[in-house]
N, CA, C and O atoms as a GROMACS GRO file, in nm:
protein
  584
    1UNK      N    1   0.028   2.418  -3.910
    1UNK     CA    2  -0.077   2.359  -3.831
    1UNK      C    3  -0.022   2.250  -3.738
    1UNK      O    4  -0.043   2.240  -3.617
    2UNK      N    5   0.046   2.178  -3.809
    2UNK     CA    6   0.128   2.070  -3.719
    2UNK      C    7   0.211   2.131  -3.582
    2UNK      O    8   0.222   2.084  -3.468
    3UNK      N    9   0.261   2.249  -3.639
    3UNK     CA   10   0.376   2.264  -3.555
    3UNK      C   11   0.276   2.356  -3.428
    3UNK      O   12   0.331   2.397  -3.325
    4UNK      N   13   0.170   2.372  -3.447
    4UNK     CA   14   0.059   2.444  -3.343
    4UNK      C   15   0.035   2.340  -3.254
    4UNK      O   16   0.033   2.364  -3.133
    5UNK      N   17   0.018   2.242  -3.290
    5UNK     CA   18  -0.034   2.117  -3.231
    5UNK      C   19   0.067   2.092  -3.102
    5UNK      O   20   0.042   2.068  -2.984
    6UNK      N   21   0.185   2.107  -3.170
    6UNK     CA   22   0.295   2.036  -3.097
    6UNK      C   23   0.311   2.116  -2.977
    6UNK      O   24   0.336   2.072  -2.865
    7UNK      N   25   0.289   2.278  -3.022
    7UNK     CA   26   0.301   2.336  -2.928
    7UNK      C   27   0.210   2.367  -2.799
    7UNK      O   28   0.228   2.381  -2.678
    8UNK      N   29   0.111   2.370  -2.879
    8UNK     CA   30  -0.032   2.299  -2.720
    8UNK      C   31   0.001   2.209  -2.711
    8UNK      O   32  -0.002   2.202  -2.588
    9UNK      N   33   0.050   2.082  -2.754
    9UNK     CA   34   0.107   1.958  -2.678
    9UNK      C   35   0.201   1.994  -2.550
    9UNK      O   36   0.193   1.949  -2.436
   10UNK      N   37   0.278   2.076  -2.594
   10UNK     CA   38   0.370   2.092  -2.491
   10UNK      C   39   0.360   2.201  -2.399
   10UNK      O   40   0.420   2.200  -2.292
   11UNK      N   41   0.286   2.295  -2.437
   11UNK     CA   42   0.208   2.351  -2.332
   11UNK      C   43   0.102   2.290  -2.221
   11UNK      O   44   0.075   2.345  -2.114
   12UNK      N   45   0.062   2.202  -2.254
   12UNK     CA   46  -0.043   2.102  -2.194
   12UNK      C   47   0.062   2.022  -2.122
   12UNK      O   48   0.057   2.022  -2.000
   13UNK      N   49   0.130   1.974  -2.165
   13UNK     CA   50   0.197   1.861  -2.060
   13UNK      C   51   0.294   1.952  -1.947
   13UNK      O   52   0.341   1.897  -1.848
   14UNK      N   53   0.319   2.112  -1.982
   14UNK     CA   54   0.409   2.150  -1.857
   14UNK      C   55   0.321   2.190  -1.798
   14UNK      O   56   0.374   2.226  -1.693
   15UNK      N   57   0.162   2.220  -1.786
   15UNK     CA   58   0.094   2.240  -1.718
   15UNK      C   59   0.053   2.159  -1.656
   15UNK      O   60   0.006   2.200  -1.549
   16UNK      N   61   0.044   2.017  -1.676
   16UNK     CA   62   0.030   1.902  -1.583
   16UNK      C   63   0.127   1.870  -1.491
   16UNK      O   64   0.110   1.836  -1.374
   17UNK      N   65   0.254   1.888  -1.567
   17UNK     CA   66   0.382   1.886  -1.464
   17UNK      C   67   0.358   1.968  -1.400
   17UNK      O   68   0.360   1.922  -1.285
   18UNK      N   69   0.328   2.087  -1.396
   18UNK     CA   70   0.332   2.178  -1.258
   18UNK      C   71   0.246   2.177  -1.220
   18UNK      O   72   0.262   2.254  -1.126
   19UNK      N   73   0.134   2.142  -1.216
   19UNK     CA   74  -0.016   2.095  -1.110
   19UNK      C   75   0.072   1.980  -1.075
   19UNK      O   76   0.083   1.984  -0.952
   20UNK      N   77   0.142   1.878  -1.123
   20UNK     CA   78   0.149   1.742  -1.020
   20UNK      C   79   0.257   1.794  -0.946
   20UNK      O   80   0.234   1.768  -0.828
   21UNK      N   81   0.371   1.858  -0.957
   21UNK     CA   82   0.451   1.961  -0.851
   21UNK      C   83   0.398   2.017  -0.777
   21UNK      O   84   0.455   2.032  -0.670
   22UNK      N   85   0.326   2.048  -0.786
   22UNK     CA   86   0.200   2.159  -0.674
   22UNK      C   87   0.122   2.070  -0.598
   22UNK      O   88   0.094   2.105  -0.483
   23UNK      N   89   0.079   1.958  -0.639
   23UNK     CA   90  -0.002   1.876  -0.565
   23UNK      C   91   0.152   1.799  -0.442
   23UNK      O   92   0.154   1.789  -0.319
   24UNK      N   93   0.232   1.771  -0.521
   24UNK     CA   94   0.364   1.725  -0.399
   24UNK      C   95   0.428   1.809  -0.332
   24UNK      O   96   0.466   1.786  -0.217
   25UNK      N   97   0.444   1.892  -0.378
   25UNK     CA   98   0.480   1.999  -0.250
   25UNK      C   99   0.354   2.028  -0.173
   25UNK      O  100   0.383   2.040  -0.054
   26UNK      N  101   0.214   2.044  -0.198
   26UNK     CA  102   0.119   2.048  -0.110
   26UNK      C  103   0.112   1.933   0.004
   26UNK      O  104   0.085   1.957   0.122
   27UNK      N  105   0.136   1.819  -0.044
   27UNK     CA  106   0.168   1.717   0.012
   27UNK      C  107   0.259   1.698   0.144
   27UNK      O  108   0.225   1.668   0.258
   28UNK      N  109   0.386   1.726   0.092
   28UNK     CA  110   0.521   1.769   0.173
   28UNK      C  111   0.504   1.858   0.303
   28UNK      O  112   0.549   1.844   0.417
   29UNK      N  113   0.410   1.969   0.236
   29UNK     CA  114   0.421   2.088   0.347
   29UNK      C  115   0.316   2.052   0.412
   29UNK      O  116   0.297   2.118   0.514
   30UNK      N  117   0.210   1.938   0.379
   30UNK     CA  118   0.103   1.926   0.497
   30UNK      C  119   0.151   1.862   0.634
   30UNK      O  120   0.132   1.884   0.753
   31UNK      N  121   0.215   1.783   0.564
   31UNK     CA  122   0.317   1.652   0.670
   31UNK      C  123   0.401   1.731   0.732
   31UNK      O  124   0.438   1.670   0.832
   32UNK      N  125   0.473   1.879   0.725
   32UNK     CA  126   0.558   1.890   0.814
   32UNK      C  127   0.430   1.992   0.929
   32UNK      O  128   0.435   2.006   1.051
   33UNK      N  129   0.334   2.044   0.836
   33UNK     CA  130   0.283   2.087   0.992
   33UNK      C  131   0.235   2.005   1.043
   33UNK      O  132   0.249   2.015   1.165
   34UNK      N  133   0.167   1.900   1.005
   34UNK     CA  134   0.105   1.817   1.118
   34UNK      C  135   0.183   1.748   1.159
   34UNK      O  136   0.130   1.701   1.260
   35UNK      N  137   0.359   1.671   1.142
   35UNK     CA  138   0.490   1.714   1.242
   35UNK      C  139   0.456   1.796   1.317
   35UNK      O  140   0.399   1.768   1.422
   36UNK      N  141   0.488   1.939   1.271
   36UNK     CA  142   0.475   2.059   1.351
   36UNK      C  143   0.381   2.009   1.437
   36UNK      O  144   0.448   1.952   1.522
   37UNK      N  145   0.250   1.996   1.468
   37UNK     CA  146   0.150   1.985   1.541
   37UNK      C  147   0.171   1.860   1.675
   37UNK      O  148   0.128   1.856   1.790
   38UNK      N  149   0.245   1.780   1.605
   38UNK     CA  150   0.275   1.665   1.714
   38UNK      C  151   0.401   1.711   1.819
   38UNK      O  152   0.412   1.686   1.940
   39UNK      N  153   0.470   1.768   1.750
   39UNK     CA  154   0.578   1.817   1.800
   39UNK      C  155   0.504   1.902   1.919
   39UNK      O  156   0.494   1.870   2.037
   40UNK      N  157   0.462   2.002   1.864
   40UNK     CA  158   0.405   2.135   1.926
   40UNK      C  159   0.340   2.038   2.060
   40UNK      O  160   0.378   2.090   2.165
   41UNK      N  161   0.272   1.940   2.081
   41UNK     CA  162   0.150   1.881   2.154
   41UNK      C  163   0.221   1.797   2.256
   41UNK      O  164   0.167   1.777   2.365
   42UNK      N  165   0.344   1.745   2.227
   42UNK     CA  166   0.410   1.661   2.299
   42UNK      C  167   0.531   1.793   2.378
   42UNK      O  168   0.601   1.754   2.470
   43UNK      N  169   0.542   1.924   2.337
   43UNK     CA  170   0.600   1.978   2.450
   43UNK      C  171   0.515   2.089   2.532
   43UNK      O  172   0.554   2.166   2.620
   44UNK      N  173   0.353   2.070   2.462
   44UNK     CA  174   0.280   2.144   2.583
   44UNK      C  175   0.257   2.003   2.670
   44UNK      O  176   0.246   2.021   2.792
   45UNK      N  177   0.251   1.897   2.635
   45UNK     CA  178   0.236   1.750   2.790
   45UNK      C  179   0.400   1.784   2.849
   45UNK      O  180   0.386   1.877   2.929
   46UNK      N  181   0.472   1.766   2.846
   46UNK     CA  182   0.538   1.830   2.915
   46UNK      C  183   0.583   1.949   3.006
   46UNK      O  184   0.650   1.955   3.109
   47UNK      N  185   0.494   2.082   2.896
   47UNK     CA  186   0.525   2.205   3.004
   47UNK      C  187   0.429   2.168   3.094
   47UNK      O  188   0.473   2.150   3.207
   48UNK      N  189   0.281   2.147   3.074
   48UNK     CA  190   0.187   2.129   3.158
   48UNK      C  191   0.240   2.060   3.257
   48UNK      O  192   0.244   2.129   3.359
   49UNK      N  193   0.282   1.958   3.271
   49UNK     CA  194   0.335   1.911   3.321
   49UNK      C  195   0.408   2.020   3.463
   49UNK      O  196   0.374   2.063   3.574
   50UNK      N  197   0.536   2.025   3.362
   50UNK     CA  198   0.659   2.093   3.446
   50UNK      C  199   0.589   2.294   3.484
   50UNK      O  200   0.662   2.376   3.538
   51UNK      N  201   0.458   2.322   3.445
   51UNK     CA  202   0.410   2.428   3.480
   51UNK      C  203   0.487   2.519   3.435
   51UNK      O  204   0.476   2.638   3.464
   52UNK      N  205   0.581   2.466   3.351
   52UNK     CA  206   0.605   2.600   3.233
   52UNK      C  207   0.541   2.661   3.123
   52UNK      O  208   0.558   2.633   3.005
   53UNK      N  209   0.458   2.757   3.176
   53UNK     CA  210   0.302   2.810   3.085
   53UNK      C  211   0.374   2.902   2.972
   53UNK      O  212   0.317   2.929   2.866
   54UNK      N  213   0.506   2.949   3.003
   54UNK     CA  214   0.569   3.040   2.903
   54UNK      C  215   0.528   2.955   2.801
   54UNK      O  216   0.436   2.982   2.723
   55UNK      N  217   0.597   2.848   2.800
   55UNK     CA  218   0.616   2.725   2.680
   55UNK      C  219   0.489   2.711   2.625
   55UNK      O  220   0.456   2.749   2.513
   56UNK      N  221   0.390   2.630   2.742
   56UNK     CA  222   0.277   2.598   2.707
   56UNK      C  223   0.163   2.735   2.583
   56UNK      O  224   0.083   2.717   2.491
   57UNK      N  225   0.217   2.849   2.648
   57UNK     CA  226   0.177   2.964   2.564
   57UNK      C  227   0.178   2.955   2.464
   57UNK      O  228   0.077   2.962   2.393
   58UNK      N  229   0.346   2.926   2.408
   58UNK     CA  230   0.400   2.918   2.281
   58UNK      C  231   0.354   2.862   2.147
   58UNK      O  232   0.323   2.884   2.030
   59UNK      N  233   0.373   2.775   2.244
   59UNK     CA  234   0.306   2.586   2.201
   59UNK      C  235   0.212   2.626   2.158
   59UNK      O  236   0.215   2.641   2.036
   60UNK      N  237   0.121   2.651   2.208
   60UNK     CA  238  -0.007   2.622   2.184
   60UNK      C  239  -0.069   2.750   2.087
   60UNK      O  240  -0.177   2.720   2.035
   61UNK      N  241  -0.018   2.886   2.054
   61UNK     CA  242  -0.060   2.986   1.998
   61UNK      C  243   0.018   2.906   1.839
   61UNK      O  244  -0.057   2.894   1.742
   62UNK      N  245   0.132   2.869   1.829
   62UNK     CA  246   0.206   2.764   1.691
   62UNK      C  247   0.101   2.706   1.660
   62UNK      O  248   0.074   2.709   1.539
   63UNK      N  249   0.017   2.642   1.740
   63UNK     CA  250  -0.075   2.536   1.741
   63UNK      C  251  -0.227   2.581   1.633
   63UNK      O  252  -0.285   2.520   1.543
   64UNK      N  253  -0.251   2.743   1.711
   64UNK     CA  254  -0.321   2.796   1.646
   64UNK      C  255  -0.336   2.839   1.530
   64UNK      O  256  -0.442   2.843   1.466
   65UNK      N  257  -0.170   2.894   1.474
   65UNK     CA  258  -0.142   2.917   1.363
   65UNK      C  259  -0.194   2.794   1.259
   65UNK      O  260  -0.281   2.778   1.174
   66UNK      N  261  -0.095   2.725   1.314
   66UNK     CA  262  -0.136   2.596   1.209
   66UNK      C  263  -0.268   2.563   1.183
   66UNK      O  264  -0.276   2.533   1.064
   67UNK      N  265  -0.380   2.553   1.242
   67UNK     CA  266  -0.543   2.498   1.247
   67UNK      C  267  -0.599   2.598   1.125
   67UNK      O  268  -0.714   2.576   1.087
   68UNK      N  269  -0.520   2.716   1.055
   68UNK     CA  270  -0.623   2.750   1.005
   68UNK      C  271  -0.513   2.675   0.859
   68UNK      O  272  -0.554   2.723   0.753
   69UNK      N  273  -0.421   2.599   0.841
   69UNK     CA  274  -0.364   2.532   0.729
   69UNK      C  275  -0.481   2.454   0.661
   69UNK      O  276  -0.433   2.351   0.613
   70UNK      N  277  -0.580   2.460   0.644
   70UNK     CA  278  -0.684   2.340   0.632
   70UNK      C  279  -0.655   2.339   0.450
   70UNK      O  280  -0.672   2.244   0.373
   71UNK      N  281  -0.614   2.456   0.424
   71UNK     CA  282  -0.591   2.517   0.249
   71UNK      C  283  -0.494   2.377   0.188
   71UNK      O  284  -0.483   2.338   0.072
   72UNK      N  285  -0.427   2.317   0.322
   72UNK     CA  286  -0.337   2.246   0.207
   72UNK      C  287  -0.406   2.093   0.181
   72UNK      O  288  -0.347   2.010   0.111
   73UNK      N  289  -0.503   2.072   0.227
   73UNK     CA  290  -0.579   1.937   0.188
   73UNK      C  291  -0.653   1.965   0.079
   73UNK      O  292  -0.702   1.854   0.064
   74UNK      N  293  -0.703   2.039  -0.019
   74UNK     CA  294  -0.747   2.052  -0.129
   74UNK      C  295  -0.819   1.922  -0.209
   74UNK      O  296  -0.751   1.820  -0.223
   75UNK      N  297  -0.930   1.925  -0.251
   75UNK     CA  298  -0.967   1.807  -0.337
   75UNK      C  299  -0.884   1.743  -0.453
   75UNK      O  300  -0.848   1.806  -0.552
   76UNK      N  301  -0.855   1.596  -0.428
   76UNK     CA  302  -0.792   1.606  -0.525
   76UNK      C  303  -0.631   1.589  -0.497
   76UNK      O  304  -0.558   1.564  -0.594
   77UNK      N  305  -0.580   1.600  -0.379
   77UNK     CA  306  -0.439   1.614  -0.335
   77UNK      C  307  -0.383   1.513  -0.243
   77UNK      O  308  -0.287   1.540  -0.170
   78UNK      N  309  -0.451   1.375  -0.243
   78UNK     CA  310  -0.443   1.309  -0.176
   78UNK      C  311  -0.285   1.211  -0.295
   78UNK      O  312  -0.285   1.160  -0.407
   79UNK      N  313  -0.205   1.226  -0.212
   79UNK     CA  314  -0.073   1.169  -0.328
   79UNK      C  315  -0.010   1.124  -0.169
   79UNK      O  316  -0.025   1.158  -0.052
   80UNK      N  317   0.062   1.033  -0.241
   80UNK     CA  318   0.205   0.983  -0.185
   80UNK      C  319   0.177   0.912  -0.035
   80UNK      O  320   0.057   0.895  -0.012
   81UNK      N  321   0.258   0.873   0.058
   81UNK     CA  322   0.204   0.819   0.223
   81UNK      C  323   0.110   0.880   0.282
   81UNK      O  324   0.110   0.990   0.227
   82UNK      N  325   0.053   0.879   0.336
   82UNK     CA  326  -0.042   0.929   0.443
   82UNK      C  327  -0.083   0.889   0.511
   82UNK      O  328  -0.098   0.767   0.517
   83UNK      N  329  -0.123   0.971   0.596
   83UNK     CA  330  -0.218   0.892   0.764
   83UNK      C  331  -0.378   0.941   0.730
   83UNK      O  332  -0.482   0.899   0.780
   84UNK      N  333  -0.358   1.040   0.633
   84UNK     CA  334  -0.540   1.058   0.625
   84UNK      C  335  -0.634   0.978   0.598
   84UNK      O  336  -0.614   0.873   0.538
   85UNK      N  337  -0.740   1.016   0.637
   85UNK     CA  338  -0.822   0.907   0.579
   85UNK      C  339  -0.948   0.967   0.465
   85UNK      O  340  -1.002   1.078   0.474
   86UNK      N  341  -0.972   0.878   0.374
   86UNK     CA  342  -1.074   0.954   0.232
   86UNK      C  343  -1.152   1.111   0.311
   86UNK      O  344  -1.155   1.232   0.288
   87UNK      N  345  -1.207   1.015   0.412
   87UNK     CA  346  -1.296   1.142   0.455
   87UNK      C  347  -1.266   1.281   0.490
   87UNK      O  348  -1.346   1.374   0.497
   88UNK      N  349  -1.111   1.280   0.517
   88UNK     CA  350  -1.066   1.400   0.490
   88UNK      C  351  -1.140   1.480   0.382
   88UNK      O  352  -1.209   1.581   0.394
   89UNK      N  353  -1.107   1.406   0.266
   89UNK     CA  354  -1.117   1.516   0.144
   89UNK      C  355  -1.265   1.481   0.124
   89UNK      O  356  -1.323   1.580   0.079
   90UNK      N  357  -1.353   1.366   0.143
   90UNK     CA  358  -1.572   1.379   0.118
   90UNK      C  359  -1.584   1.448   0.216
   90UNK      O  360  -1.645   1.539   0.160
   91UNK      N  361  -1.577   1.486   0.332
   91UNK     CA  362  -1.632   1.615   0.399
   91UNK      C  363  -1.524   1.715   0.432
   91UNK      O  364  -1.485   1.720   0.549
   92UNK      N  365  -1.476   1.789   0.350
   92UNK     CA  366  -1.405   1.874   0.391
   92UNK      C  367  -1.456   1.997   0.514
   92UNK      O  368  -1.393   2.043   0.609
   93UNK      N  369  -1.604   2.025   0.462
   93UNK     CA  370  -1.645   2.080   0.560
   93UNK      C  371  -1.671   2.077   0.711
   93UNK      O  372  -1.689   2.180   0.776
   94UNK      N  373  -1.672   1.973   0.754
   94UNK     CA  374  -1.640   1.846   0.877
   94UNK      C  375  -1.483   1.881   0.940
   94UNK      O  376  -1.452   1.890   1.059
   95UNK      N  377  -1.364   1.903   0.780
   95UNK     CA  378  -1.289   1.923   0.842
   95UNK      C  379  -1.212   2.039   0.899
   95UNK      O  380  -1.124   2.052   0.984
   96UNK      N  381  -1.292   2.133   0.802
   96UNK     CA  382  -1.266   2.271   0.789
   96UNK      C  383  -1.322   2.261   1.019
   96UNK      O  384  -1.254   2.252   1.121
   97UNK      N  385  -1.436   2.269   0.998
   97UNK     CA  386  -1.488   2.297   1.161
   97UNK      C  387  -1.368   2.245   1.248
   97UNK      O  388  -1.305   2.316   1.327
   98UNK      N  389  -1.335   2.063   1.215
   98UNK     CA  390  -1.261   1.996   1.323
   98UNK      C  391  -1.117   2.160   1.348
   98UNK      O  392  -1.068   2.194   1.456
   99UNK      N  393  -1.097   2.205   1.249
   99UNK     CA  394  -0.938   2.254   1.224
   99UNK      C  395  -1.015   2.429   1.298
   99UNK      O  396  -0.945   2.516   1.350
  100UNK      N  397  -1.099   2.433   1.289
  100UNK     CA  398  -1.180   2.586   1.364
  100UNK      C  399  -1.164   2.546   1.523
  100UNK      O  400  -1.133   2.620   1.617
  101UNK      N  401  -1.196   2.407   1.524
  101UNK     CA  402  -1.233   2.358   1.670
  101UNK      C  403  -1.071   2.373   1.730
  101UNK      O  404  -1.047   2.428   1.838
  102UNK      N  405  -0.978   2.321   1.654
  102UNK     CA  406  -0.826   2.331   1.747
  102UNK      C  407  -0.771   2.462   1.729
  102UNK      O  408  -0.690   2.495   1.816
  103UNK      N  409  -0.790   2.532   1.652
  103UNK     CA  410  -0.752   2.702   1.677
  103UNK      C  411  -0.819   2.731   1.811
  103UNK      O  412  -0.749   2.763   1.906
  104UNK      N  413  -0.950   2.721   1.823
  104UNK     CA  414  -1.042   2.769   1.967
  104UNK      C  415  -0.948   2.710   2.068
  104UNK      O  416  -0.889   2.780   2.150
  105UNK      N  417  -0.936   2.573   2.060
  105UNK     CA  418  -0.873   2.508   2.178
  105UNK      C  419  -0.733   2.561   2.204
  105UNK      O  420  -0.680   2.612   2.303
  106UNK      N  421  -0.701   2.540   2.110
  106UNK     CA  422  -0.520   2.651   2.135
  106UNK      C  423  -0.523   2.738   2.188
  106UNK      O  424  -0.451   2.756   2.286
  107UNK      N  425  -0.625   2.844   2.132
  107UNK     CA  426  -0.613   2.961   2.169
  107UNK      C  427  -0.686   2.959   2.316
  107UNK      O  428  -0.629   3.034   2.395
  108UNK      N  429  -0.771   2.906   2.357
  108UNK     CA  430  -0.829   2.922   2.478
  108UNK      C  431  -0.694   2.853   2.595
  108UNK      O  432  -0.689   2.895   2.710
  109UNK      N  433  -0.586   2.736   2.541
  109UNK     CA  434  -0.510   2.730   2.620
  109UNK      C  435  -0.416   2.811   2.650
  109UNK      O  436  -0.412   2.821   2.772
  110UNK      N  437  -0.339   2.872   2.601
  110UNK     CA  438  -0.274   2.944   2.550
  110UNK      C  439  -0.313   3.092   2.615
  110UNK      O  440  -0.217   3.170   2.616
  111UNK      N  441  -0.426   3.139   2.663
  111UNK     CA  442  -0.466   3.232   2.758
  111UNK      C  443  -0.463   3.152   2.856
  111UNK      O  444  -0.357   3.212   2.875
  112UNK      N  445  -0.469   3.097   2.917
  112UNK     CA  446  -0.520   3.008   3.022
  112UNK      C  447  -0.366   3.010   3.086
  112UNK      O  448  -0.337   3.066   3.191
  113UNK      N  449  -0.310   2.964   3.034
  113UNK     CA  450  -0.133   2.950   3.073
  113UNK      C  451  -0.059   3.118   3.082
  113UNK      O  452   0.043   3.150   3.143
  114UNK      N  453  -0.147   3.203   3.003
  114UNK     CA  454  -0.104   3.332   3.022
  114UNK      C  455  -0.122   3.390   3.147
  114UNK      O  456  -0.044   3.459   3.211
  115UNK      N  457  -0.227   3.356   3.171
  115UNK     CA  458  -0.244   3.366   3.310
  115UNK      C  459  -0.211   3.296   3.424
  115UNK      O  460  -0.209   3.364   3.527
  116UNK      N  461  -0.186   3.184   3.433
  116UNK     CA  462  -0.135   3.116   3.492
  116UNK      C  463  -0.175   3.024   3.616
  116UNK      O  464  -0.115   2.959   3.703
  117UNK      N  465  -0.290   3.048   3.585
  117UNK     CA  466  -0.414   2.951   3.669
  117UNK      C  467  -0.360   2.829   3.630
  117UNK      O  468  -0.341   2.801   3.512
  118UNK      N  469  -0.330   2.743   3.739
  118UNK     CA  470  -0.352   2.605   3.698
  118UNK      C  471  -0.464   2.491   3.645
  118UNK      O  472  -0.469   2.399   3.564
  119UNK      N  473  -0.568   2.570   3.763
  119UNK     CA  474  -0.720   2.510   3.727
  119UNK      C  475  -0.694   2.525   3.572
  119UNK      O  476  -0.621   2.460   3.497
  120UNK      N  477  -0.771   2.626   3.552
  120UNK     CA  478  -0.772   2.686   3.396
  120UNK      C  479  -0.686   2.574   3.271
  120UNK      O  480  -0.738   2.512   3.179
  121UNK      N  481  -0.512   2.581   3.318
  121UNK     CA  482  -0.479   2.494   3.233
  121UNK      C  483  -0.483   2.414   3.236
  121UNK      O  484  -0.402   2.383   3.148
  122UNK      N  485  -0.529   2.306   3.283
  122UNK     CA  486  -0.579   2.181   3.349
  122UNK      C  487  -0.697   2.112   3.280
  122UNK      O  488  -0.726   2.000   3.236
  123UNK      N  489  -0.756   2.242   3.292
  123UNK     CA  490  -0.921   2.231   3.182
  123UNK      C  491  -0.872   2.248   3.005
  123UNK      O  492  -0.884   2.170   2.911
  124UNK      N  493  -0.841   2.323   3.009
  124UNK     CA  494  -0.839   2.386   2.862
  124UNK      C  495  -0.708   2.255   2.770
  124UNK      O  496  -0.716   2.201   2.659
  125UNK      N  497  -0.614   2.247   2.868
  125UNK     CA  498  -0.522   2.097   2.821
  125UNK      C  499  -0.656   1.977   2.787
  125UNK      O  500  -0.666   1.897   2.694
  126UNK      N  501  -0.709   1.993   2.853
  126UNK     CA  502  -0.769   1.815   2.858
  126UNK      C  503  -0.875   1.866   2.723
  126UNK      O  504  -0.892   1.784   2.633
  127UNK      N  505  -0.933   1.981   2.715
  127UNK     CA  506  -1.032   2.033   2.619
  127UNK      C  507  -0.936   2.003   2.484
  127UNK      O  508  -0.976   1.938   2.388
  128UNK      N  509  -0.798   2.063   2.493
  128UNK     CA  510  -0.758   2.017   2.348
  128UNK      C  511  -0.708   1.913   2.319
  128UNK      O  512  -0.691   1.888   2.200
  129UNK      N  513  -0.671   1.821   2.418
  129UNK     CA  514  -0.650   1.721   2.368
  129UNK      C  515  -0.820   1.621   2.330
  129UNK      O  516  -0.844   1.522   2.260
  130UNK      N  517  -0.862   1.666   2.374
  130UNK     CA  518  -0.996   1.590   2.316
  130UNK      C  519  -1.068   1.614   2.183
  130UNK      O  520  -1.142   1.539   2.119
  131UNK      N  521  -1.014   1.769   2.156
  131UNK     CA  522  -1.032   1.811   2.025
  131UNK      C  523  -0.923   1.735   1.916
  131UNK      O  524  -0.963   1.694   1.806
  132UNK      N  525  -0.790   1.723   1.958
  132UNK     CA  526  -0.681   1.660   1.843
  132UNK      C  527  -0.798   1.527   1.827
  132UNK      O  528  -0.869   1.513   1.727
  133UNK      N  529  -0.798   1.435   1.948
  133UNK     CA  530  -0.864   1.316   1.957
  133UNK      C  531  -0.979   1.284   1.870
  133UNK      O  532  -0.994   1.183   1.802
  134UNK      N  533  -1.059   1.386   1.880
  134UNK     CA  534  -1.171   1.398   1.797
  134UNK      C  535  -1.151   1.391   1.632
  134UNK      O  536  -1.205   1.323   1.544
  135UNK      N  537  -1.084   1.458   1.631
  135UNK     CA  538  -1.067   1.491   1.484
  135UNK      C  539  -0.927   1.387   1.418
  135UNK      O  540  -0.918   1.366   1.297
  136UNK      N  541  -0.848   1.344   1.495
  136UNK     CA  542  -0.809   1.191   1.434
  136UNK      C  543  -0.863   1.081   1.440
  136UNK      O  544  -0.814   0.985   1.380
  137UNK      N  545  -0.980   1.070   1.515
  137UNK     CA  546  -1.073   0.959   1.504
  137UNK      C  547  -1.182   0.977   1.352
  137UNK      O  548  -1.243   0.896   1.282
  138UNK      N  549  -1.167   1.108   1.352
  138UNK     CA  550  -1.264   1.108   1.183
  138UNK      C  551  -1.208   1.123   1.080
  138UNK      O  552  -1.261   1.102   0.971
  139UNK      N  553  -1.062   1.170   1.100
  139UNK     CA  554  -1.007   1.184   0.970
  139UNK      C  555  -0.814   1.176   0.968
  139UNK      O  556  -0.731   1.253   0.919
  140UNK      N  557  -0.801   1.058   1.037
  140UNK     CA  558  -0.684   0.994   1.077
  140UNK      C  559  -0.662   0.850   1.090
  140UNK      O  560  -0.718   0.782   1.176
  141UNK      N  561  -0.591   0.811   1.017
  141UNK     CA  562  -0.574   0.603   0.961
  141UNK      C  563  -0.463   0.604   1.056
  141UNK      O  564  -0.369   0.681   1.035
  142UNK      N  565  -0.462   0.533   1.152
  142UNK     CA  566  -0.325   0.443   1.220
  142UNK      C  567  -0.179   0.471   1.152
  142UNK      O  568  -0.083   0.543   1.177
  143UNK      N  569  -0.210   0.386   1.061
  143UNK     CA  570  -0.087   0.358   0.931
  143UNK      C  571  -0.143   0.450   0.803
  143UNK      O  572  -0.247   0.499   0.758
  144UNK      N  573   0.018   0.437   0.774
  144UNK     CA  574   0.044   0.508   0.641
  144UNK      C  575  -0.045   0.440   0.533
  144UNK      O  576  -0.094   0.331   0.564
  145UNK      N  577  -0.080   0.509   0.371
  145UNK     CA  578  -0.164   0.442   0.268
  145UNK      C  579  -0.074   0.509   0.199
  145UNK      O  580   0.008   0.588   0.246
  146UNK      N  581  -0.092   0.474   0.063
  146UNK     CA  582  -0.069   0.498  -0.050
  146UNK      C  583  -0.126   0.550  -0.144
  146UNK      O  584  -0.070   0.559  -0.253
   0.00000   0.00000   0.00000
């Protein structure tokens, strides 16, 4: 009986170890796409810029990929530095849309540059950057937390 005990003891505690592994690598990999995302955003202001829509294409379809990552904020997974803010995780649904809203915007730039209208990218640039804007004003802290 004892030695049952011990062993759900220790079944129980490697199952906590690997939920709190899972919650830090969830962690890890959120931070490099939303890297990824800054990265991605600072060389479509540039192609726009320099009217290299190849790029801007690129850019901005990466961009899309990433918006539907919303899976790695999970309740509950808020660990280690961050720029988020609580409300990330009390309305997820808020954020689920904000992260629907920058796929649309990507993707609408991202044609826009395919084609190669300037008007077009001109509009659809300023549309997503108002969408990033938007959605770090509701669920983005300045500074890092703990």
């Amino acid at each position: 009986m004892v030695r049952r005990k011990w062993v759900l003891v220790a079944l129980l505690g490697l199952a906590v170890g690997m939920s709190a592994s899972q919650v830090f690598a969830q962690a890890e990999n959120r931070q490099k796409v939303m890297k990824s995302n800054s990265a991605d955003a600072k060389a479509i202001k540039a192609a726009v810029e320099a009217k290299d829509y190849a790029t801007v294409e690129t850019k901005a379809k990466e961009l899309m990929g990433n918006a539907d990552q919303v899976a790695l904020f999970p309740k509950g997974s808020k660990t280690g530095k961050t720029k988020a803010k609580p409300e990330l995780w009390e309305k997820p649904d808020d954020f689920a849309k904000a992260a629907k809203n920058l796929g649309k915007a990507a993707g609408e730039l991202a044609a826009a540059a395919k084609s190669g209208d300037d008007a077009a990218v001109g509009v659809k640039f300023k549309a997503l950057g108002d969408t990033c804007t938007s959605c770090h004003k509701a669920f983005r802290a300045d500074k890092y937390s703990e």
